[in-house]
Structure formats: C-alpha cells, structure tokens
C-alpha positions in Angstrom: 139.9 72.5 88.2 139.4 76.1 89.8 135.7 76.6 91.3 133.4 78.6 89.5 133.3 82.5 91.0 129.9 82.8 92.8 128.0 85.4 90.9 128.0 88.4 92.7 125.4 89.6 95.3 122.5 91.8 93.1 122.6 95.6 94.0 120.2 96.5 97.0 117.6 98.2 95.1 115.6 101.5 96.2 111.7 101.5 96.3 109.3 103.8 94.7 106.4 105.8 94.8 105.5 108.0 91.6 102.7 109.6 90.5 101.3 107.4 87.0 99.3 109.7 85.1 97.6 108.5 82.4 97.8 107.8 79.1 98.4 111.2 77.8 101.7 111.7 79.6 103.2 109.6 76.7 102.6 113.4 75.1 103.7 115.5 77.9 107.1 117.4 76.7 108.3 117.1 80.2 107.2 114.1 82.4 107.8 111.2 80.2 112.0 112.7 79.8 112.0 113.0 84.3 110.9 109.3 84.2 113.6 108.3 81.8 115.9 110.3 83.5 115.4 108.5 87.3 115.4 105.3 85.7 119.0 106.2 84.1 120.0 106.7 87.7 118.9 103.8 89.1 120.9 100.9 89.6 119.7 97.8 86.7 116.5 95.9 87.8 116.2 92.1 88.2 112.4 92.5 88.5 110.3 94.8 89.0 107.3 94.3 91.4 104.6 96.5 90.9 101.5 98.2 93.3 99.2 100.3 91.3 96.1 102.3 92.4 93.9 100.5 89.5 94.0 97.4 91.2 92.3 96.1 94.4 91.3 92.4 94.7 91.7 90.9 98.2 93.2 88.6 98.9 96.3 89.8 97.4 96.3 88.1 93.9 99.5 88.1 91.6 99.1 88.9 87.8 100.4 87.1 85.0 103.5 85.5 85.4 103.7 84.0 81.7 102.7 86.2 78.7 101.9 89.7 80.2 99.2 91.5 78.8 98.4 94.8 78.9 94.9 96.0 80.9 93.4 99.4 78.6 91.5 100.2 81.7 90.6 103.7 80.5 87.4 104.9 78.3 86.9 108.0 75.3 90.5 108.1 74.9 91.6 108.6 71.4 92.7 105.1 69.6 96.3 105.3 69.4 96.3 105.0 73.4 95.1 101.4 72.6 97.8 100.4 70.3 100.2 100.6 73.1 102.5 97.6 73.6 104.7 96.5 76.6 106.1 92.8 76.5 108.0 92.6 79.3 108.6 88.7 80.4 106.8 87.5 83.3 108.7 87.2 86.7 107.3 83.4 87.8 110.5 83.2 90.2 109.8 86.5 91.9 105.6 85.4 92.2 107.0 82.4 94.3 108.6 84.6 95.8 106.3 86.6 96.9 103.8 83.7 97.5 106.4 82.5 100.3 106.9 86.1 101.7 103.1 86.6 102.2 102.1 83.3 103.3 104.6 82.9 105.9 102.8 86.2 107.2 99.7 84.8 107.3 98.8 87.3 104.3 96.7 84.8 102.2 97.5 85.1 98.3 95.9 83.8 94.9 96.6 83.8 91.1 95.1 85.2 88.5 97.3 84.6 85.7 95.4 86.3 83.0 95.7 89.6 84.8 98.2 92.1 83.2 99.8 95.4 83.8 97.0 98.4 83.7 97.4 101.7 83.0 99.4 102.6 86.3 101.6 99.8 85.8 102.5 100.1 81.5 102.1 103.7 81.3 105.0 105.0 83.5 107.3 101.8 82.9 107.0 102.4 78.6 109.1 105.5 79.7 111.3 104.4 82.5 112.7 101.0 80.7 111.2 101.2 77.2 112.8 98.1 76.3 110.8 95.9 77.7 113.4 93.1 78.8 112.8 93.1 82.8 110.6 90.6 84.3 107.5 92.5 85.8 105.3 91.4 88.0 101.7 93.4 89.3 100.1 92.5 92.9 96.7 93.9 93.8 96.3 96.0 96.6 93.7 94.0 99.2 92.8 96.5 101.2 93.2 100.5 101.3 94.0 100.3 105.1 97.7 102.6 105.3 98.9 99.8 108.1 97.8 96.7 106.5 99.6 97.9 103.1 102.5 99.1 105.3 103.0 95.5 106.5 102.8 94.2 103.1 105.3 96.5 102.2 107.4 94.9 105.4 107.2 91.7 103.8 108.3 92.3 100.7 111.2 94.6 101.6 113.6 91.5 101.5 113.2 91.4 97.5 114.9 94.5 97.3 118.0 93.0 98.3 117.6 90.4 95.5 118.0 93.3 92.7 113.8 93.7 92.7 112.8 97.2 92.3 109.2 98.0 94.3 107.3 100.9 92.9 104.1 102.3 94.4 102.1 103.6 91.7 99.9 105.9 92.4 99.3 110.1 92.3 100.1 112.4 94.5 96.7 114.0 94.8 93.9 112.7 92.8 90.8 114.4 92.4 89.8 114.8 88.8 87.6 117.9 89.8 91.1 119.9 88.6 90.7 119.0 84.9 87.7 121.3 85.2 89.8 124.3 86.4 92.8 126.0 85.0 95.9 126.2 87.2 96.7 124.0 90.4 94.0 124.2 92.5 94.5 125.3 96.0 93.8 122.0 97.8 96.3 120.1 95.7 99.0 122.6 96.7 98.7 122.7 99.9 98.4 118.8 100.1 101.3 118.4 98.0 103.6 120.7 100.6 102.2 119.0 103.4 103.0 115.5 101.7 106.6 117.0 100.9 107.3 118.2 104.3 106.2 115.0 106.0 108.1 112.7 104.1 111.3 114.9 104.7 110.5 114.8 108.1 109.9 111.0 107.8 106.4 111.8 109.7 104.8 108.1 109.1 102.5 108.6 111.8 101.3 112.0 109.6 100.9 110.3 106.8 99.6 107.0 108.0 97.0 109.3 108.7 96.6 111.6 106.3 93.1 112.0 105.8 92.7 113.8 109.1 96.2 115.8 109.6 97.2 116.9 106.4 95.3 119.9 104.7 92.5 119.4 102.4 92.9 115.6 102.1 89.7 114.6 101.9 89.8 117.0 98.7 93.5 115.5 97.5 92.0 112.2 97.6 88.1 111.5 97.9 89.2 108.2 97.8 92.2 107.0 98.7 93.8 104.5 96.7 95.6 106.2 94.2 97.5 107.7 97.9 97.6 104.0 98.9 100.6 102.4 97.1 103.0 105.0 99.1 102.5 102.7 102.1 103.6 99.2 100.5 106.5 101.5 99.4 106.9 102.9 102.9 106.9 99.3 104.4 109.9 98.3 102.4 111.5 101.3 103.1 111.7 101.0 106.9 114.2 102.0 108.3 115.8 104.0 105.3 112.8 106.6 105.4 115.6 109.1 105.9 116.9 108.6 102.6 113.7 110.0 101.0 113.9 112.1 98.6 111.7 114.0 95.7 112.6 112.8 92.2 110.3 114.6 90.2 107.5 117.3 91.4 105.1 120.1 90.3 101.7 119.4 88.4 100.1 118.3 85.6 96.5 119.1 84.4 96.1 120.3 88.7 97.3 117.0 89.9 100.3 116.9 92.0 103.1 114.4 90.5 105.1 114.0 93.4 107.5 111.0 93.1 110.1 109.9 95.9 112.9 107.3 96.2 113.6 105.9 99.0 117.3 104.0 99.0 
C-alpha cells in the first residue's frame, strides 16, 4: 500500500498593519473595496491572529477560542452598526499555540474566553474575508511599550510560517480632534509622510521612537495605542522589514489610513 502524500507545507504568510476605522467605513465608497482588494492578493489564511488598539489587558489574555462573539465597543452610533454579524470559528489550536510561544518567553498569558472580536478586530475583517470561514483569534495588547510589543511580535513570527496571518490593527494617526475640522489637518500629514518614509527606509529605531523624532506625534497620537499594534507587526516581520510596502493610503474623515504588508 503506497504511503499517504504529506500534506504540503502552508504558505509563509505576510503580517499586517492597517488602519481599522470604525464602523462607518462599512459606508465608505472607497475603503471597504482597497480592503477586499489586499485580501484578494494575499495568499489563503489558516488563522488569523489578531492585535487591535481596543484592547489592553496585561498579562496578555487570548479571546474566545469557542463561539466568537462580537464586542460593540462604540456609543451614539446609529442601530444598524449593532446588527453586525461575524461568525468566524474560534482558533483553539492556534491559542495553544500561542500559549506555548509566550510562555516559553517568560511572557505570562491568561484566558478570557468570553472575550470576542471588537470593533478593530470585526470591522476591517467583515471586508477583507466576508465569509466568515477562517478561524480567528484576538490577543490583548499588555503593555503600550514599542519594545515589549516588538518582542511579542518576535515570538509569534513563527506562526506565520504555519499559514497564520498577523494583523496589527490600529490607525495611522489617531486624534479624533480632525472630525471637527474639514480637510486633513496638518499634523496628520506630516506624520503620515514621516511614518511612510521610515518604514521605507526600515528606520525601527525612528519609529520605535516615534513620539520624539517624528513630526507632530504627540498630536498624531495623544495616546499611543492605536500606533501600538505596528510593533507586534514589526516583531514578526524581522528581518523582512525591507519588504514593506503601502497597501492602501490617504485619509479619511483627517485620519491617516496608512496600511503596510510586510512579506
């Protein structure tokens, strides 16, 4: 009897930072279409492990891994924003994982298996695989520190070669003092060519420290964690930060939607 073919090897996956938006960009005439677009280029998840601005708990903590809800963690927004659905299947084999990745580190982890996907999680994943049929899993964010979530993102970077897509999610700038004026405001230009130019230079010692060397970053971000995820992203990208590359840019309502690829 002829031995069964091994299966063959999953694709090395890229990782991902892109800016979230919120629930409105369901109703953008552009954004949502760029999302589906990049997904349509990117070779077919196993998984899909997921870092969003909207949630810090240290230590790290792993969401649902069963049933995944969905986290509505936005107020005043008209109804139909609440009706959303997303029932992708939980990803128990990439949480363990992940459990081992961490631990081994000395990067303590928990559970909270009634924790789903929020808003920066759902929103840009209902456009980029509206099918719903890959296993996701969220992980908090423990700390804002740019190192300690760069060697998270070190850890993890081993997943990708098991077919798990990483995504950072996040915005490029984030400081909702543009909804109040019309156009881009100048701080979040100037951040967002500074952000472009030193990821195309692969500056991670600039952007590790962006607060203090980039243009108005105190005003891009008055706090930081919606910048945050790019660093777990960068972790895992070691070593390929060359390959970096814009997917989808310009503004919406001021806010820089910057999104890169890294692999």
């Amino acid at each position: 009897m002829a031995p069964t073919p091994a299966a063959p090897a999953p694709e090395r996956m890229p990782a991902l930072y892109l800016s979230h938006g919120a629930p409105p960009l369901a109703d953008d005439p552009v954004w949502p279409q760029q999302l589906g677009a990049w997904s349509q280029d990117l070779p077919q998840p196993k998984a899909i492990l997921m870092v969003s601005a909207h949630w810090e708990e240290a230590p790290l903590a792993l969401g649902a891994t069963g049933s995944v809800p969905l986290v509505y963690d936005f107020w005043g927004f008209p109804e139909h924003y609440y009706a959303v659905r997303y029932p992708a299947p939980g990803a128990p084999k990439l949480a363990d994982s992940v459990r081992k990745m961490l631990r081994r580190a000395g990067h303590p982890v928990q559970d909270i298996p009634d924790r789903g996907l929020d808003h920066g999680a759902y929103v840009p994943l209902v456009e980029m695989y509206p099918t719903a049929d890959i296993p996701v899993l969220q992980i908090s964010m423990p700390t804002l520190d740019p190192q300690q979530l760069m060697a998270i993102g070190r850890k993890l970077a081993p997943l990708r070669d098991e077919g798990v897509l990483i995504v950072g999610s996040g915005f490029f700038t984030h400081n909702l003092a543009a909804l109040r004026h019309t156009g881009v405001p100048g701080w979040s230009s100037e951040f967002d060519d500074w952000g472009q130019r030193a990821l195309a230079a692969s500056d991670v010692d600039a952007l590790l420290d962006f607060e203090n060397k980039s243009p108005a970053g105190r005003l891009a971000h008055p706090r930081t964690e919606h910048f945050a995820p790019l660093f777990v992203t960068l972790g895992a990208s070691e070593g390929e930060l060359a390959t970096g590359r814009s997917v989808i840019d310009g503004f919406w309502m001021g806010l820089a939607k910057r999104s890169v690829q890294f692999g």
